[in-house]
N, CA, C and O of each residue as an XYZ file, in Angstrom:
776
protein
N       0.790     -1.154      0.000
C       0.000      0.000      0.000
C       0.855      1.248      0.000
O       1.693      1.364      0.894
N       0.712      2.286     -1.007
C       1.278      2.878     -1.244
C       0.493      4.173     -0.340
O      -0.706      4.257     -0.078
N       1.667      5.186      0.050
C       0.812      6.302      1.220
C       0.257      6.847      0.459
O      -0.765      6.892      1.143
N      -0.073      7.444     -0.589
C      -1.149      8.383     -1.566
C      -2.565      7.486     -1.192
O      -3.680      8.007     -1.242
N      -2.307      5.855     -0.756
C      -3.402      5.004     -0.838
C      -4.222      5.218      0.364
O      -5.439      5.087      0.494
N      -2.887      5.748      1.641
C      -3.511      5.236      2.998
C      -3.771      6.549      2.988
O      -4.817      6.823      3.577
N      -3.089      7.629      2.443
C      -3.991      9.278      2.725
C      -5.389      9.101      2.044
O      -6.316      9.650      2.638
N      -5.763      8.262      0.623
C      -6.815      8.671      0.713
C      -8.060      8.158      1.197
O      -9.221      8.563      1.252
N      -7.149      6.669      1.677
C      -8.001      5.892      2.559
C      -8.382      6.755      4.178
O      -9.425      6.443      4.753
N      -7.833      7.379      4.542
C      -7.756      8.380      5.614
C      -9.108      9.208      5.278
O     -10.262      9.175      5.706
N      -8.494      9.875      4.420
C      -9.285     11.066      3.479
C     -10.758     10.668      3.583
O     -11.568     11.412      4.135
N     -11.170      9.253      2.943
C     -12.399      8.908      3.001
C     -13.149      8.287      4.167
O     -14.371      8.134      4.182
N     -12.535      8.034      4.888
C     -12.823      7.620      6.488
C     -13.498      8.753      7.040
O     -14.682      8.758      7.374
N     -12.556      9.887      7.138
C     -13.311     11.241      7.248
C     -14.255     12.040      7.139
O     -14.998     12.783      7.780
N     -13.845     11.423      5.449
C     -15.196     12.173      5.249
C     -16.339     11.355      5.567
O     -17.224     11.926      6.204
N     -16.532     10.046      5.242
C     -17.155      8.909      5.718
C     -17.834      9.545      6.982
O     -19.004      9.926      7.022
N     -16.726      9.618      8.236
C     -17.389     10.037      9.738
C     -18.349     11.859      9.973
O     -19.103     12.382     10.793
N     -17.637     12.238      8.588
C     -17.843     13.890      8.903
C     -19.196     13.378      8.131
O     -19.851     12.980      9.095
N     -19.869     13.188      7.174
C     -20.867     12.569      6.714
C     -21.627     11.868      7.828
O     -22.735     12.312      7.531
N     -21.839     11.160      8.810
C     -22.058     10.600      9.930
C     -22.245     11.535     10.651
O     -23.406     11.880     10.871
N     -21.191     12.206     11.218
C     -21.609     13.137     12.402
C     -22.739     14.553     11.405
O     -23.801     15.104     11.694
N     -22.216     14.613     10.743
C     -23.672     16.115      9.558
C     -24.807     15.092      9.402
O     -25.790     15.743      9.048
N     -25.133     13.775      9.502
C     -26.137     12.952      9.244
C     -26.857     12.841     10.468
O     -28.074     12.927     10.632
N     -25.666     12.573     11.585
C     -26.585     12.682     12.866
C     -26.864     14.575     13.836
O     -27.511     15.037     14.775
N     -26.193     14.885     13.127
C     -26.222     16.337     13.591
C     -27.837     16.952     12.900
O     -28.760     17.474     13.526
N     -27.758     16.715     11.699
C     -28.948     16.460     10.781
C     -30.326     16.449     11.585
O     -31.038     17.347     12.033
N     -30.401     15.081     11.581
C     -31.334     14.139     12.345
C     -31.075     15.079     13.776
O     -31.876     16.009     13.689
N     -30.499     15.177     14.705
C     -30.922     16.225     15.812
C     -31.137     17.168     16.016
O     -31.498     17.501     17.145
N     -31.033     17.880     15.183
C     -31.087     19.106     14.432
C     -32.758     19.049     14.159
O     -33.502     19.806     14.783
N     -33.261     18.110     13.196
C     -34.344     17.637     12.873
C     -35.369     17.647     13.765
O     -36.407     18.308     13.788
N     -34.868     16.698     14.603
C     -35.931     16.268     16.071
C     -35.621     17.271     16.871
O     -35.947     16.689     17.906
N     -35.216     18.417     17.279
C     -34.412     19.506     18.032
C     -35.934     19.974     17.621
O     -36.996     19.905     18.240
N     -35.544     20.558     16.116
C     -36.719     21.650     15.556
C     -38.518     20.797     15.614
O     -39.489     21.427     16.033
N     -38.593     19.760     15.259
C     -39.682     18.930     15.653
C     -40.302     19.404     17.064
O     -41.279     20.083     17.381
N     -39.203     18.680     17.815
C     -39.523     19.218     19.521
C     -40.751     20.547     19.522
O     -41.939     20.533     19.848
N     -39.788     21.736     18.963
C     -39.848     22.683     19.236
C     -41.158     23.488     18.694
O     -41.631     24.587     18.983
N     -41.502     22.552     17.861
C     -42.733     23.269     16.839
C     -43.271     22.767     17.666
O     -43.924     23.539     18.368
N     -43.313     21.390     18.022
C     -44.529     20.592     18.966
C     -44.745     20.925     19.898
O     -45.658     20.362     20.502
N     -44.085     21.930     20.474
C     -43.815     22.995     21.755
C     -44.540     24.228     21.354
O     -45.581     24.685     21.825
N     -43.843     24.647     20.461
C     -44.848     25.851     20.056
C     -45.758     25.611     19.593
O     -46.459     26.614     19.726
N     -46.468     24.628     18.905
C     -48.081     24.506     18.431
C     -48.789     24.114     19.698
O     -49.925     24.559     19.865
N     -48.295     23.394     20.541
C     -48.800     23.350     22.077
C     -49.122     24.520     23.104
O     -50.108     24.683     23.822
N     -48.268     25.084     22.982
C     -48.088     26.328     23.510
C     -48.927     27.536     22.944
O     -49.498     28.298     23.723
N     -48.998     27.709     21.515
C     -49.967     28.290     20.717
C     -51.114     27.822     21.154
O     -51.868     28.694     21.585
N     -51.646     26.345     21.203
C     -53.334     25.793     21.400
C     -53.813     26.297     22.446
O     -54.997     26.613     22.572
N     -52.464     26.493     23.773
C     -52.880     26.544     25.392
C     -53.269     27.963     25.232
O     -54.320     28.409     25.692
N     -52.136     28.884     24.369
C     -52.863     30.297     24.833
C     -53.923     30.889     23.762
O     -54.310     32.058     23.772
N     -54.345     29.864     22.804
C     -55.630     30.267     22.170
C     -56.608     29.672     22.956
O     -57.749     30.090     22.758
N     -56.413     28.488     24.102
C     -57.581     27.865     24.868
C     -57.996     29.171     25.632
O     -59.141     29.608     25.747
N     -56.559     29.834     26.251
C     -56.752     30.392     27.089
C     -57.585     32.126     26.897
O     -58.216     32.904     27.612
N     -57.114     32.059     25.540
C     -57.814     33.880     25.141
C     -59.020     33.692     24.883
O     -59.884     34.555     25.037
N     -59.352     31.801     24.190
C     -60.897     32.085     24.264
C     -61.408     32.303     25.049
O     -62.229     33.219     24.993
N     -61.162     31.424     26.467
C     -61.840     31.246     27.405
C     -62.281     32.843     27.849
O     -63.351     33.428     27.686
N     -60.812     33.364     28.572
C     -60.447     34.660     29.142
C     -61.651     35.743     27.959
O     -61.996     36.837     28.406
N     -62.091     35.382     26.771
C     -63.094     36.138     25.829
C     -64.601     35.887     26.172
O     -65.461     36.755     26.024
N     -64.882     34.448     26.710
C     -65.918     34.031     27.076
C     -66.252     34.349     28.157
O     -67.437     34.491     28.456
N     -65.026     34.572     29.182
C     -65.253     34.790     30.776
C     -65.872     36.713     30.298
O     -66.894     37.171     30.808
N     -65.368     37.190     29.711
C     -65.148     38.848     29.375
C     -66.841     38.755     29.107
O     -67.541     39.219     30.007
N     -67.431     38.256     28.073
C     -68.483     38.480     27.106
C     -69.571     37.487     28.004
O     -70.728     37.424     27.591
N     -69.194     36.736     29.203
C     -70.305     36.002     30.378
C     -70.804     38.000     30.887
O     -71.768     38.721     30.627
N     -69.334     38.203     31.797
C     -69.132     39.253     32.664
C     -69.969     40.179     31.796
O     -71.077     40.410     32.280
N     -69.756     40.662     30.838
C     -70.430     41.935     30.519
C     -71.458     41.544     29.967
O     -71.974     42.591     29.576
N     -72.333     40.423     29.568
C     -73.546     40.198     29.126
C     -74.207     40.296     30.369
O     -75.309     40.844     30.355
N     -73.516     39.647     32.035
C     -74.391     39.482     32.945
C     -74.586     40.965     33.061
O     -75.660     41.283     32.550
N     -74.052     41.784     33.459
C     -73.473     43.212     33.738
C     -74.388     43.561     32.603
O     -75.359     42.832     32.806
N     -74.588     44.144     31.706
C     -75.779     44.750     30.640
C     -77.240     44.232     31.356
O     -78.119     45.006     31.738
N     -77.299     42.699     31.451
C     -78.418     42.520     32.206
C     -78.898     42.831     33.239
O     -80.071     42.752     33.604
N     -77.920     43.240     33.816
C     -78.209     43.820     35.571
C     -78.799     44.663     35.274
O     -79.936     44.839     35.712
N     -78.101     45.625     34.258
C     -78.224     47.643     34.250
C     -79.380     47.500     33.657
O     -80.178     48.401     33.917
N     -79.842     46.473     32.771
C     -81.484     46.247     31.675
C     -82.037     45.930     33.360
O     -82.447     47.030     33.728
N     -82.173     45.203     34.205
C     -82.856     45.139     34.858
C     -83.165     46.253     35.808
O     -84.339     46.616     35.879
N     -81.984     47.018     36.770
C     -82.080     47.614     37.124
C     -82.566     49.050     36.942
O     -82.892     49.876     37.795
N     -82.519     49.156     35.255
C     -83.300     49.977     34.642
C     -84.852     50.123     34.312
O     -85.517     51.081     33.917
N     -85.253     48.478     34.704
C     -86.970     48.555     34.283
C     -87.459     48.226     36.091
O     -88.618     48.060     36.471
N     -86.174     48.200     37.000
C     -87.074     48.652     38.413
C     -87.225     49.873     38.524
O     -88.389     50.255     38.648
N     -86.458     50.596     38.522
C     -86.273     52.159     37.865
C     -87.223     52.613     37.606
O     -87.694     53.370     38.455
N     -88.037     52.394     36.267
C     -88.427     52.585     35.361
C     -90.254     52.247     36.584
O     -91.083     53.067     36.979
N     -90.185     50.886     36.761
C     -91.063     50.484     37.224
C     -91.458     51.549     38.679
O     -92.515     52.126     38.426
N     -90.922     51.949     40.074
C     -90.446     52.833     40.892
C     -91.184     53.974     40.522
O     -92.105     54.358     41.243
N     -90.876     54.580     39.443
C     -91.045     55.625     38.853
C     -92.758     55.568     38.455
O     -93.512     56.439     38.888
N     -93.126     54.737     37.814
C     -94.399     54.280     37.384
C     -95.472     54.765     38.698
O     -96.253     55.705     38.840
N     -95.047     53.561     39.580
C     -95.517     53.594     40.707
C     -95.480     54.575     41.410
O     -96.537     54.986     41.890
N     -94.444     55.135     41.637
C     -94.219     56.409     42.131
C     -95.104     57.545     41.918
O     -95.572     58.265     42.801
N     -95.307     57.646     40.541
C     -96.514     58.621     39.978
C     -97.804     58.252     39.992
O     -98.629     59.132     40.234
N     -98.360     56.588     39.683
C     -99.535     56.263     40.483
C    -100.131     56.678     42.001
O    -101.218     57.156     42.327
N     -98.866     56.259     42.849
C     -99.494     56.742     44.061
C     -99.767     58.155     43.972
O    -100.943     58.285     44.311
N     -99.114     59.644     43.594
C     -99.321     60.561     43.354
C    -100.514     61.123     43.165
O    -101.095     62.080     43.678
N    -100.786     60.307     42.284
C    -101.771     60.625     41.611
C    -103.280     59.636     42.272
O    -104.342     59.728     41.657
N    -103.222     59.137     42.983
C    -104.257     58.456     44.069
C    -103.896     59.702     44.891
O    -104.652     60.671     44.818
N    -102.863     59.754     45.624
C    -103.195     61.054     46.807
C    -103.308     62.169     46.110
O    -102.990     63.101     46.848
N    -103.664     62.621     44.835
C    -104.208     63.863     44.654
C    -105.631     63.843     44.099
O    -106.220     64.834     43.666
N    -106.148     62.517     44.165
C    -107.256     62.400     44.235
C    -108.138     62.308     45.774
O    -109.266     62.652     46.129
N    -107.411     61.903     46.187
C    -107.725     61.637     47.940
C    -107.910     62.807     48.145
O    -109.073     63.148     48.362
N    -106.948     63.735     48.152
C    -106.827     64.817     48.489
C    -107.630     65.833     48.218
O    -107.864     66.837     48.891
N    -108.195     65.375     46.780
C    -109.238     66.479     46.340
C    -110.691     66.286     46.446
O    -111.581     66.863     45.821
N    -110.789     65.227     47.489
C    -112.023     64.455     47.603
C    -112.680     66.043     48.462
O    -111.991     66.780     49.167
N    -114.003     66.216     48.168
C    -114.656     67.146     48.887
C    -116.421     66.679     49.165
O    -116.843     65.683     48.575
N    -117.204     67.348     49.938
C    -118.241     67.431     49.941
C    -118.934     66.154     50.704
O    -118.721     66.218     51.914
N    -119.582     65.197     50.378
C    -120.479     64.837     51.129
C    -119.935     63.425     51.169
O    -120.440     62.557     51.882
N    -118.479     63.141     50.074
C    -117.488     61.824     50.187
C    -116.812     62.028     51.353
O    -116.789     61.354     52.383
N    -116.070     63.405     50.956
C    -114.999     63.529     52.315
C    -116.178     63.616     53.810
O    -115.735     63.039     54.803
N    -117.104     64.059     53.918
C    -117.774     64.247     55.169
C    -118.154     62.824     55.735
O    -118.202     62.642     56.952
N    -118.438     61.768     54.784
C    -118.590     60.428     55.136
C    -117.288     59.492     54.833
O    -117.656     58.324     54.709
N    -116.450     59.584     54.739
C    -115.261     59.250     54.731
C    -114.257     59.786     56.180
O    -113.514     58.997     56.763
N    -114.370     60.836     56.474
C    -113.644     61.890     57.353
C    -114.896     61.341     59.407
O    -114.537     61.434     60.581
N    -115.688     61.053     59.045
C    -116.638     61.156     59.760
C    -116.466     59.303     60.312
O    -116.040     59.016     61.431
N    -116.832     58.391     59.419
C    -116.296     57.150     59.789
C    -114.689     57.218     60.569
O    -114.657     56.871     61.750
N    -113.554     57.605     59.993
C    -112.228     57.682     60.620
C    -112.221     57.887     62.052
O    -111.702     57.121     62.863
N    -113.059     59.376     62.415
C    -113.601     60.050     63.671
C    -113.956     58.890     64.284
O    -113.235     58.270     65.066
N    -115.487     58.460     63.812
C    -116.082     57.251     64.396
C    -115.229     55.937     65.269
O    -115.496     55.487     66.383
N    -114.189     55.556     64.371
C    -113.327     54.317     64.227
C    -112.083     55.407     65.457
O    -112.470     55.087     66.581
N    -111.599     55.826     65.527
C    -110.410     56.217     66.665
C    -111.011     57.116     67.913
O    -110.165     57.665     68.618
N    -112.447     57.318     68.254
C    -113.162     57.960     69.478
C    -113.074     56.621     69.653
O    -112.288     56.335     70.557
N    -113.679     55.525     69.033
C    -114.114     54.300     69.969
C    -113.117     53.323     70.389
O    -113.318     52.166     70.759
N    -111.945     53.987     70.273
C    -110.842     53.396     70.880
C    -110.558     54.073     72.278
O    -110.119     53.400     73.211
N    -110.785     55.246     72.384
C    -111.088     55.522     73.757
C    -112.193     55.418     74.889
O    -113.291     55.617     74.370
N    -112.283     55.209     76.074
C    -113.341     55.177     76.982
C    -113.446     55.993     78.062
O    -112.920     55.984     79.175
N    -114.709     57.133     77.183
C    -115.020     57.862     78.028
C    -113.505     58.592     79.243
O    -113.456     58.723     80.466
N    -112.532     58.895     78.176
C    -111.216     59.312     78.316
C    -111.756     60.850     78.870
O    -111.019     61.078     79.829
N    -112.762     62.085     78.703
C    -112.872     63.237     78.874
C    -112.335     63.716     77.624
O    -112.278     62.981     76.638
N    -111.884     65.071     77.615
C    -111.728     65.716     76.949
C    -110.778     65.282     75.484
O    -109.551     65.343     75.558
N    -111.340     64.921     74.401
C    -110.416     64.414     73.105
C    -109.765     65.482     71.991
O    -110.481     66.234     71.330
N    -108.182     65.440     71.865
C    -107.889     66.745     70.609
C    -107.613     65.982     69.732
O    -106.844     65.027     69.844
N    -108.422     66.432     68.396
C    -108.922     66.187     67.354
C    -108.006     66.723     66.795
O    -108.090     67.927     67.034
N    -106.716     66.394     65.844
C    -106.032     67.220     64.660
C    -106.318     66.687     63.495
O    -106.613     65.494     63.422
N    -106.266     67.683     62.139
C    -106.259     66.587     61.119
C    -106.034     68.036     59.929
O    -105.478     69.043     60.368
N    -106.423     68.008     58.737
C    -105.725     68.998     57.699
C    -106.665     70.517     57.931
O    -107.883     70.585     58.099
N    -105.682     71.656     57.879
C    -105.758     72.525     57.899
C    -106.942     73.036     57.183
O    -107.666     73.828     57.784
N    -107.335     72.563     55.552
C    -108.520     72.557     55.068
C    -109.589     71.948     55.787
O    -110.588     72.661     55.689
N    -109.790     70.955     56.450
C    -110.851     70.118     56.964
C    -111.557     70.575     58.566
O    -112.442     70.000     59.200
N    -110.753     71.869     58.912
C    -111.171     72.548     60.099
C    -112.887     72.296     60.714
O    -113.372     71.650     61.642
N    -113.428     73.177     59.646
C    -114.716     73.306     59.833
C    -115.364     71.862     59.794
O    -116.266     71.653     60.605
N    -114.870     70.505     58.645
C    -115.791     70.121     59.005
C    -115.439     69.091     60.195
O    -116.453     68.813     60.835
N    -114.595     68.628     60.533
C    -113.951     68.207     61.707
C    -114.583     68.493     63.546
O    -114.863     67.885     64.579
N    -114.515     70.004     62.883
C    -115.467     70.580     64.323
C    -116.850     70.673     64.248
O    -117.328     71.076     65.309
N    -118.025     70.346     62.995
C    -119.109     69.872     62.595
C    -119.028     68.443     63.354
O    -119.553     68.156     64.430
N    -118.492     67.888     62.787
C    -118.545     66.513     62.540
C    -118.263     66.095     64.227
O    -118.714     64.988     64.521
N    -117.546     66.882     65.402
C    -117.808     66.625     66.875
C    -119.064     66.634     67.268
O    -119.795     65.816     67.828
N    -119.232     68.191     66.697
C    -120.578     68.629     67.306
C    -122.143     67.999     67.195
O    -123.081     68.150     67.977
N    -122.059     67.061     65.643
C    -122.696     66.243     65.229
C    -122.655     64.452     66.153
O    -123.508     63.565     66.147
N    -121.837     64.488     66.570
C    -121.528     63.749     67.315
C    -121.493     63.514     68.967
O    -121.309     62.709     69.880
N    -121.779     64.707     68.644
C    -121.523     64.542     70.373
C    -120.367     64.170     71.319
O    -120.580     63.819     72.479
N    -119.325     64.245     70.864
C    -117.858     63.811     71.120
C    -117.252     64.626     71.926
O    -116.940     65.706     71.424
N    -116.849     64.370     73.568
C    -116.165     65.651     73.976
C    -114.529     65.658     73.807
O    -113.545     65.029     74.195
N    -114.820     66.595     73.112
C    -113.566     67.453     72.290
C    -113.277     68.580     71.057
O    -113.905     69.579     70.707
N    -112.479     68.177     70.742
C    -112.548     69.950     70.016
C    -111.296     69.718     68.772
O    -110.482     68.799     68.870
N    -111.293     70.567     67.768
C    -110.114     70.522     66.975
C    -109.157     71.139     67.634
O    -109.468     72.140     68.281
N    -107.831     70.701     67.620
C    -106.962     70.571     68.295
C    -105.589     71.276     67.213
O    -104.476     71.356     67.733
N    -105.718     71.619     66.151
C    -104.785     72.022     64.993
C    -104.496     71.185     64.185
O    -104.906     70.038     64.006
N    -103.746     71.810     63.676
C    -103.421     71.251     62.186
C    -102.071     69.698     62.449
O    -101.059     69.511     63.124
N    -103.080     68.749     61.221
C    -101.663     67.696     61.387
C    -101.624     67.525     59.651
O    -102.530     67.523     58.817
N    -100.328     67.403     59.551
C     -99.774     67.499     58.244
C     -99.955     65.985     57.449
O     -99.095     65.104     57.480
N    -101.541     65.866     56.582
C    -101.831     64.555     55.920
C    -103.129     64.973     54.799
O    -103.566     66.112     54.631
N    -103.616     63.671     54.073
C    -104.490     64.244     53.021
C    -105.703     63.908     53.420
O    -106.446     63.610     52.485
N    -106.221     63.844     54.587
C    -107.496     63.950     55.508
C    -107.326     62.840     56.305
O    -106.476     61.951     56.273
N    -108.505     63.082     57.201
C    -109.020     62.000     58.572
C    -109.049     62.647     59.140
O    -109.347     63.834     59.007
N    -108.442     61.502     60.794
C    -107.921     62.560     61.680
C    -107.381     62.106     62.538
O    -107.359     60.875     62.575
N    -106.603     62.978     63.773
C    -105.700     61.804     64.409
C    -106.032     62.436     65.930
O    -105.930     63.658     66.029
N    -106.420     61.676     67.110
C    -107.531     61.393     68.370
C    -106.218     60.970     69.308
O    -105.590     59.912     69.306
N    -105.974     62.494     70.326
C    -105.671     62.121     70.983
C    -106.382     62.189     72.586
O    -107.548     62.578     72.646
N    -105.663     61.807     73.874
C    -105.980     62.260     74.864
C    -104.967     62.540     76.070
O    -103.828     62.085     76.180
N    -105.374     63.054     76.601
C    -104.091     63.349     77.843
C    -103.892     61.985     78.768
O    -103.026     61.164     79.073
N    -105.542     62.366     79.048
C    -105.791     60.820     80.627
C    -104.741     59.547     80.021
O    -103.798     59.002     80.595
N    -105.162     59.369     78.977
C    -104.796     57.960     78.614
C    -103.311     58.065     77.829
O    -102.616     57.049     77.784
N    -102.910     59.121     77.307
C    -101.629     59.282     76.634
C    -101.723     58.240     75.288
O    -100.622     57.770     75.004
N    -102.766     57.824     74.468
C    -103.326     57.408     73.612
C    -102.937     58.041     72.228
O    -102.910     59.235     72.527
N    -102.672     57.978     71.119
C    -102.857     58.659     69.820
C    -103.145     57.577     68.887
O    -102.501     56.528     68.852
N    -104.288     57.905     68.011
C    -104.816     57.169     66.693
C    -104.826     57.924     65.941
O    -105.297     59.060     65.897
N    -104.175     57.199     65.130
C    -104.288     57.983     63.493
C    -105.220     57.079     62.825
O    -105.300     55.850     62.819
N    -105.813     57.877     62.339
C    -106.971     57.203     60.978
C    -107.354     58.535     60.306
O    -108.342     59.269     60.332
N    -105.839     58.541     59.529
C    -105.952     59.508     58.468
C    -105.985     58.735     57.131
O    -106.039     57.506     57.137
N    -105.952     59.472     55.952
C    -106.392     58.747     54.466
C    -104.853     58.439     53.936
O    -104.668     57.808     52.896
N    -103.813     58.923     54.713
C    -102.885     58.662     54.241
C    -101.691     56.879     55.053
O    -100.871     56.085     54.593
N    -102.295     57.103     56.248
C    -102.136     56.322     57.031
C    -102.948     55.163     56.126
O    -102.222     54.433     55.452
N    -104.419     54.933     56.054
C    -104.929     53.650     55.369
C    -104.476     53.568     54.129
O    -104.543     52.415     53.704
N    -103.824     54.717     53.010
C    -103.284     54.632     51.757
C    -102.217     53.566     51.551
O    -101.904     52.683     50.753
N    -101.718     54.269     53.011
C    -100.121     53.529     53.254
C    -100.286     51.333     53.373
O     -99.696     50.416     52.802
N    -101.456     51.404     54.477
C    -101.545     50.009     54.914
C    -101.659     49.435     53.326
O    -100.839     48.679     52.805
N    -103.216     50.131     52.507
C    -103.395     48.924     51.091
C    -102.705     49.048     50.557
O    -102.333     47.999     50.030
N    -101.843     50.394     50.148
C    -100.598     50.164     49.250
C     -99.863     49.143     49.673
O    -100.067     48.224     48.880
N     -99.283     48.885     50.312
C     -98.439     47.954     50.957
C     -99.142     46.741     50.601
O     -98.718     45.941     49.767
N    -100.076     46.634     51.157
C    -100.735     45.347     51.072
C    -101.049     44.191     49.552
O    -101.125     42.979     49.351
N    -101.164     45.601     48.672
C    -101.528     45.222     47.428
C    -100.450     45.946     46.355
O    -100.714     46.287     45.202
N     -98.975     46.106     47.156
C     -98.180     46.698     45.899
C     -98.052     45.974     44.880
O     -97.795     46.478     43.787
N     -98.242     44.349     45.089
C     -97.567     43.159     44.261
C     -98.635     42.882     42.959
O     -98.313     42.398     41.874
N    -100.038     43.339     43.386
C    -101.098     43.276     42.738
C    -101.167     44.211     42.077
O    -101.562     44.086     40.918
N    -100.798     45.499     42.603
C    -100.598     46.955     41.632
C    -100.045     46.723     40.420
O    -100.551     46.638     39.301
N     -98.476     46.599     40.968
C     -97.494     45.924     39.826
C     -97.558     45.120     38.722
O     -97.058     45.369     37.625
N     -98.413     43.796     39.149
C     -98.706     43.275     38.387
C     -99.605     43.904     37.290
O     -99.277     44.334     36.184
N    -100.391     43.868     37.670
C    -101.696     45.006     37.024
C    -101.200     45.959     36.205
O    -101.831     46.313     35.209
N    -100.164     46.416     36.490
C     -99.370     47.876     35.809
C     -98.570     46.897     35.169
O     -99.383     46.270     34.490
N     -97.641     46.485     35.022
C     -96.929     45.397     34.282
C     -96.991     44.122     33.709
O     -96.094     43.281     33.757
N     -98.087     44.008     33.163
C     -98.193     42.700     32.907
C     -97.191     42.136     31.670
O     -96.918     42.714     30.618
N     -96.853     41.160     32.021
C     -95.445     40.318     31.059
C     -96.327     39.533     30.121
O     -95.824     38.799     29.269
């Protein structure tokens, strides 16, 4: 064997191994970048799971949130309704006159004297307009007592006494108050029907 033979037998060994190691460098190189996509397309899926979600959690939150303010807007709305109904009952109450209010105003009287017994002397308050008939409506009665001044409501009247330290109200605003209450749910309904 001549050395030109064993250099290029050398020569090709070399390259032989350098071919080998660029083949396996290659190949890891290969599976390196494989890895890495499979990493990043993983990694990509998790944070598109995650922006949907974090989009769904956003668009739950502000759909519930719109619904609140839609709701809280037709109690509002509703409040308001009502609000001006009753109004408008106590300015009818209020404008009641003549021979309604005298039998209306006159029962109330009736209903809070007979809560007292034979107490003596009874003060009668009730609206500043209703003076006269208030002090009719004793004298018609026979009731000892007297108007007593003004109490701030849209009629009746309110029966007190000393002896007994007693006060009844049975004014129109006082019984407004009890059926309202009683029947707001029925109002509502009635005014709102779905």
């Amino acid at each position: 064997m001549s050395l030109d033979t064993v250099v290029e037998d050398i020569r090709e060994k070399a390259r032989a191994r350098a071919e080998d190691i660029r083949s396996e460098a290659e190949a890891e190189a290969e599976e390196i970048r494989s890895a890495a996509e499979r990493d990043a397309e993983e990694i990509r899926n998790e944070r598109e799971a995650d922006v949907e979600s974090t989009i769904a959690q956003e668009r739950e939150q502000r759909l519930s949130s719109a619904k609140l303010e839609a709701k809280q807007a037709r109690l509002e709305a509703r409040r308001n309704v009502l609000g001006e109904v009753r109004e408008a009952v106590e300015d009818e109450i209020e404008s009641l006159d003549g021979e309604k209010r005298e039998e209306l105003t006159g029962a109330l009287l009736d209903a809070a004297v007979s809560e007292f017994d034979d107490d003596g002397d009874l003060a009668v308050r009730g609206r500043a307009d209703d003076e006269e008939l208030i002090e009719s409506l004793l004298e018609d009665r026979e009731v000892e007592g007297s108007y007593a001044g003004e109490y701030d409501c849209l009629g009746g009247v309110v029966v007190s006494s000393e002896q007994s330290r007693v006060q009844v109200t049975n004014t129109f605003d006082a019984i407004l108050e009890d059926v309202w209450e009683e029947n707001l749910g029925e109002i509502s309904d009635d005014l709102f029907e779905q």
